[in-house]
C-alpha positions in Angstrom: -20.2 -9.2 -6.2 -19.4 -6.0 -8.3 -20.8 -3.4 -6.5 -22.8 -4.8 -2.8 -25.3 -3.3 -0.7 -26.4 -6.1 1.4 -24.9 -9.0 3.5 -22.6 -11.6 2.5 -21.9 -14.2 4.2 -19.9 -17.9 4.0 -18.9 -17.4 0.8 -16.0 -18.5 -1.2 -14.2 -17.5 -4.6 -11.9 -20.8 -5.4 -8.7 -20.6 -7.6 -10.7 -20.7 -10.6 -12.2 -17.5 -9.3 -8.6 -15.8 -10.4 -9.7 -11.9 -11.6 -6.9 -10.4 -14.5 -7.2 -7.3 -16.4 -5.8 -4.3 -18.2 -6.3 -1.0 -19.2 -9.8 -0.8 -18.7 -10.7 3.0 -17.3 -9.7 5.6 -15.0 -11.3 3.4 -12.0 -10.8 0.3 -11.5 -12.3 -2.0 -8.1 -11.2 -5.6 -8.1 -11.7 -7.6 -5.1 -11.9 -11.4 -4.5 -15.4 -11.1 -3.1 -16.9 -7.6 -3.6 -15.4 -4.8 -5.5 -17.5 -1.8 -4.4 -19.1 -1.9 -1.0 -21.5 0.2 0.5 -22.5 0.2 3.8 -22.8 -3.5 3.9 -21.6 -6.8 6.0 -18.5 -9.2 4.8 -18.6 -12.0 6.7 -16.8 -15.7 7.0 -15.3 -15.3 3.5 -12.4 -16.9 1.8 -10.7 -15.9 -1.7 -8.2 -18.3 -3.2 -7.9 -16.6 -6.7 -5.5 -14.3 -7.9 -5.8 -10.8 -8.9 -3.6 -9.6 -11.5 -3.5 -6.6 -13.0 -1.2 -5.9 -16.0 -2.2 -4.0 -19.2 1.5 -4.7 -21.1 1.0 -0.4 -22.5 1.8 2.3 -20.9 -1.4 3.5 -19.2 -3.6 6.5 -18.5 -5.4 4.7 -15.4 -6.4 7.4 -12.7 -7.5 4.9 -9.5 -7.0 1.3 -8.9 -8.3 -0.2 -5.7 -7.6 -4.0 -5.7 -8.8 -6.1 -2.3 -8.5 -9.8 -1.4 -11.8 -9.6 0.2 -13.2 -5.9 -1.0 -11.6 -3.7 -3.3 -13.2 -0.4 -2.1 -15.0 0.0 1.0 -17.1 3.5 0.8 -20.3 3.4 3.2 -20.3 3.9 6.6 -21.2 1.2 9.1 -19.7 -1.2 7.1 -18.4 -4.3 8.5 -15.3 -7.1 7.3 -14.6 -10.0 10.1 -13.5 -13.4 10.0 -12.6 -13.3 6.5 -9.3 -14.5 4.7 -7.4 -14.1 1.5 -5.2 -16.5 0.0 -4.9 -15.2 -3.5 -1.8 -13.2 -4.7 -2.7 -9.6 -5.2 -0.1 -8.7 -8.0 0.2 -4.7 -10.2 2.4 -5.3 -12.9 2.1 -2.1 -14.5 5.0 -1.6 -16.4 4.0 2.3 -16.4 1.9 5.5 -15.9 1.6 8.5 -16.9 -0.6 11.1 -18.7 -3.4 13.8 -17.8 -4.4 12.1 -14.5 -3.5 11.4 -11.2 -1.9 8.1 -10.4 -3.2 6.1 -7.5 -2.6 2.5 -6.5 -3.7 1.4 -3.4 -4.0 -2.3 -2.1 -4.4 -4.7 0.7 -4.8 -8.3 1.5 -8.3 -7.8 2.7 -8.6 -4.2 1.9 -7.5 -1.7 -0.7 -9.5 1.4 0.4 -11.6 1.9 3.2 -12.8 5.8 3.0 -15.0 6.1 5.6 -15.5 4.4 9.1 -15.4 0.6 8.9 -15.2 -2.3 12.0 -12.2 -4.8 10.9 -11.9 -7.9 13.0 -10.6 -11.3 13.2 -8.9 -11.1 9.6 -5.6 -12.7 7.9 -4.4 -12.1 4.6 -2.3 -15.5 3.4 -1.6 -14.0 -0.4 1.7 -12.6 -1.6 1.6 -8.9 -2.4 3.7 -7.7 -5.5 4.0 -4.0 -6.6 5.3 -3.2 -10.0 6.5 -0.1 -11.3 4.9 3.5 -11.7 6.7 5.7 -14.3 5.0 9.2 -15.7 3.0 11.6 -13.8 4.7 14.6 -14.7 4.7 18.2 -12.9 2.9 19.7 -15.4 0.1 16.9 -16.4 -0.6 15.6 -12.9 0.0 16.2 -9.2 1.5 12.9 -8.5 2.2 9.0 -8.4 1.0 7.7 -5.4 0.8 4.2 -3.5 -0.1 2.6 -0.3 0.2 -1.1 0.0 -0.3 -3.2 3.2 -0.9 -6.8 4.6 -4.7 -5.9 5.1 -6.0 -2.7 4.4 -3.7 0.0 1.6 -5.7 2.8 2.8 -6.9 3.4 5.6 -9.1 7.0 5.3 -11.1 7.8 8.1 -10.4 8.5 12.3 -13.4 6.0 13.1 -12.3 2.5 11.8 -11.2 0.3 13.8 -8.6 -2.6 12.9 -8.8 -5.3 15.3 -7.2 -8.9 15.3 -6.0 -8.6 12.0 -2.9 -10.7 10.9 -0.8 -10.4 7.9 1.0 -13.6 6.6 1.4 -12.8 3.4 5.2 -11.6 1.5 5.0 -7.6 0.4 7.5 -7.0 -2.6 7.3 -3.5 -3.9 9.0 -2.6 -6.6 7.9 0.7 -8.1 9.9 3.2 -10.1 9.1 6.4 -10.5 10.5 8.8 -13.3 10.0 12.1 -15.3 8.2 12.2 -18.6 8.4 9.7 -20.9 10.0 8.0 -19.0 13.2 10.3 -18.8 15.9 10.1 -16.1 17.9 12.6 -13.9 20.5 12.2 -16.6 18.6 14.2 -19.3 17.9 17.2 -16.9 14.2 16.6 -17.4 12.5 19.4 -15.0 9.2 17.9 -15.6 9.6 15.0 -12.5 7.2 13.5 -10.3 6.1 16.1 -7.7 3.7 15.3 -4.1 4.7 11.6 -4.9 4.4 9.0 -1.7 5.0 5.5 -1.4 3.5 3.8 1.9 4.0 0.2 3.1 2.7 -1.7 6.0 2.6 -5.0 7.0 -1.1 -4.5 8.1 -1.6 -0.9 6.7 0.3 1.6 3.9 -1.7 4.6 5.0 -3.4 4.7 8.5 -5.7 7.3 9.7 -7.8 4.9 11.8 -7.0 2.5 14.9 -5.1 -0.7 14.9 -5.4 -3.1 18.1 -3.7 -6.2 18.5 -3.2 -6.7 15.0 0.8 -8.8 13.9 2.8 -9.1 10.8 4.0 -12.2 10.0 6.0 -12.2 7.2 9.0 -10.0 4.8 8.4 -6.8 3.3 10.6 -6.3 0.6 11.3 -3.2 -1.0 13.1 -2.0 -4.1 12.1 1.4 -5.2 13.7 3.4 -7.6 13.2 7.5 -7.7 14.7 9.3 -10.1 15.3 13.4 -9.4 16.8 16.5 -11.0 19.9 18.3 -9.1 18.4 21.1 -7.1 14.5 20.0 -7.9 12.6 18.3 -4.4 10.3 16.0 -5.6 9.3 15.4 -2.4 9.3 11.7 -2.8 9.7 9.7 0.6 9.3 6.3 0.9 7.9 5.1 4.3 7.6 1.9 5.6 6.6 0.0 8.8 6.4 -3.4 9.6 2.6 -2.0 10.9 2.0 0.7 9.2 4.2 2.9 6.7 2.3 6.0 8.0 -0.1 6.4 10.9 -2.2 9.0 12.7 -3.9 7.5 14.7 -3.5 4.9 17.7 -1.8 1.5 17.6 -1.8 -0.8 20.7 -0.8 -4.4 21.4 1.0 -4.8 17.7 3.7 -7.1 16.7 5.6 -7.2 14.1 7.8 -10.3 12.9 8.8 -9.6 9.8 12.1 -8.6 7.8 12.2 -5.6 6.2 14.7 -5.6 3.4 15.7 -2.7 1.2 17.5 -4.0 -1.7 20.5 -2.9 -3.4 19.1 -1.0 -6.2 16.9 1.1 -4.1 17.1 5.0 -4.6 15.3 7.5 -3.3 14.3 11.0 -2.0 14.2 9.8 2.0 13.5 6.4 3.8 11.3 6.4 6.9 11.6 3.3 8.1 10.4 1.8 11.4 10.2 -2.1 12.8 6.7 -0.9 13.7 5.9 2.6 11.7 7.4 4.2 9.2 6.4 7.5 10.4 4.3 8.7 12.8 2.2 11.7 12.4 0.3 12.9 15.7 -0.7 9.1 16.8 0.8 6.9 19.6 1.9 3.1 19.5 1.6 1.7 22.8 2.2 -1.7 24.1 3.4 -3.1 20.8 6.6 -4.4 20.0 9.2 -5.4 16.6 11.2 -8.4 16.1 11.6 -8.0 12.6 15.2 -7.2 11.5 15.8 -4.3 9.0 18.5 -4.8 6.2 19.6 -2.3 4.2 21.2 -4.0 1.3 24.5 -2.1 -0.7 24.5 2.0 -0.5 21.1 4.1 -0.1 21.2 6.4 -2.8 19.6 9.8 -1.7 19.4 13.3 -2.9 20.6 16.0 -0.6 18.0 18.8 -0.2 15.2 18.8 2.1 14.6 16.2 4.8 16.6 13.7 3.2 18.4 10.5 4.3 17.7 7.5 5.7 16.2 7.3 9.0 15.8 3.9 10.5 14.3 3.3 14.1 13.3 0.3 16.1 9.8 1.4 16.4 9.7 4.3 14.5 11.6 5.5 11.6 10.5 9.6 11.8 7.9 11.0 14.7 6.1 14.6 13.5 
């Protein structure tokens, strides 16, 4: 379904379901079973297919939102449960750039949810692979952004509720950012990525509503490349949780299991990183615990001004 109002239920998309494209616009809303969905019921569904998106140019695209099971969930009262994906989820955008902002955000059941939506009983099998964002300059756009997680990218609004949710699906993110054109640090470029994040969770990238007895599974890999300008803050953190990269709201009874490796061309601004969160920002985790090992592979290559550095917790990598 495209764009869904109504109820869906025991359905299936099988392998040869697989959903590729390109450069097609400044929005874009794959998802395995319904790419737009308003105010409406997923229930008992399966994807097997793959969705790929790679446009092989440089591209202009504003806001991709690419789901296992939904790709954008914008109605209230909608509802997702007892649904899994098995198909990769894969960006292989080799850049971006341009006149727009440039937003990514994906999730093995989920890439957006932006208003108040019931999650339950849900498991994401599919690998999730992140390729590279180059371009949004300072002075054409306000930033390169991306939140990426095991089941839901985005999470927007104080009322959903996560519960019983399991990830068991690999996260590898690789994204680069740079100047224009695709400039480095090198060639004193002052127009550079500025209000730039990068959020990674093995359930959620970017949470804002509650997660209850939800568990990661599986590796989250990460090799991210930021490229700055001596004395310029492009305020580019990377955060990342074997949960959630960034939270604000309340997780209880959470596991994590999963390695989180940083590999050994990584670079950038700051690292939160957290076996459970990569930062909190007034929200509590309570009665959840990590077993997930973090390696940090070769040096962490960081620019000194600001809050910079790499800050590494069991639980939490930075509380605010």
């Amino acid at each position: 379904v495209g764009r869904g109002y109504g109820k869906i239920d025991n359905c299936i998309n099988h392998e040869e379901g697989d959903i590729s494209f390109g450069a097609i616009g400044r929005y874009s809303f794959p998802g395995g079973i319904v790419g737009n969905m308003y105010g409406h019921t997923v229930s008992n569904c399966t994807n097997k297919g793959d969705i790929t998106y790679d446009p092989k140019v440089k591209t202009n695209t504003g806001y991709q939102y690419m789901g296992g099971i939904a790709g954008h969930v914008r109605e209230k009262n909608s509802t997702i449960s007892n649904c899994v994906n098995e198909g990769a989820i894969s960006n292989l955008a080799d850049a971006y750039g341009g006149t727009s902002n440039c937003f990514v955000w994906a999730g093995g059941i989920a890439g957006y949810v932006n208003i108040d939506c019931a999650m339950s009983d849900c498991e994401n099998k599919g690998t999730i692979t992140m390729g590279g964002i180059k371009g949004a300059t300072l002075s054409d756009a306000a930033g390169a952004h991306s939140c990426i997680g095991g089941i839901v990218g985005y999470s927007a609004d104080s009322n959903s509720a996560l519960t019983k949710c399991n990830n068991n699906g690999v996260i590898n993110y690789n994204v680069q950012v740079y100047g224009k054109d695709g400039k480095t640090k090198t060639e004193d470029d002052k127009e550079i990525v500025t209000y730039s994040y990068h959020r990674v969770g093995g359930i959620v990238g970017n949470n804002e509503g509650t997660i209850t007895s939800c568990e990661n599974l599986q590796p989250i890999n990460i090799n991210t490349t930021v490229f700055t300008v001596e004395g310029e803050d492009p305020a580019t953190p990377v955060q990342v949780g074997g949960i959630c990269g960034y939270s604000k709201n309340a997780i209880t009874s959470c596991v994590n299991k999963g390695t989180i490796t940083f590999g050994k061309e990584a670079t950038a601004y700051a690292y939160f990183i957290g076996g459970l969160v990569g930062h909190i920002g007034s929200s509590s985790v309570k009665s959840s615990h990590n077993e997930g090992e973090i390696k940090i592979l070769g040096d962490a290559t960081l620019t000194t001004s600001g809050l910079t550095g790499l800050h590494i917790g069991g639980v939490a990598g930075y509380c605010s």
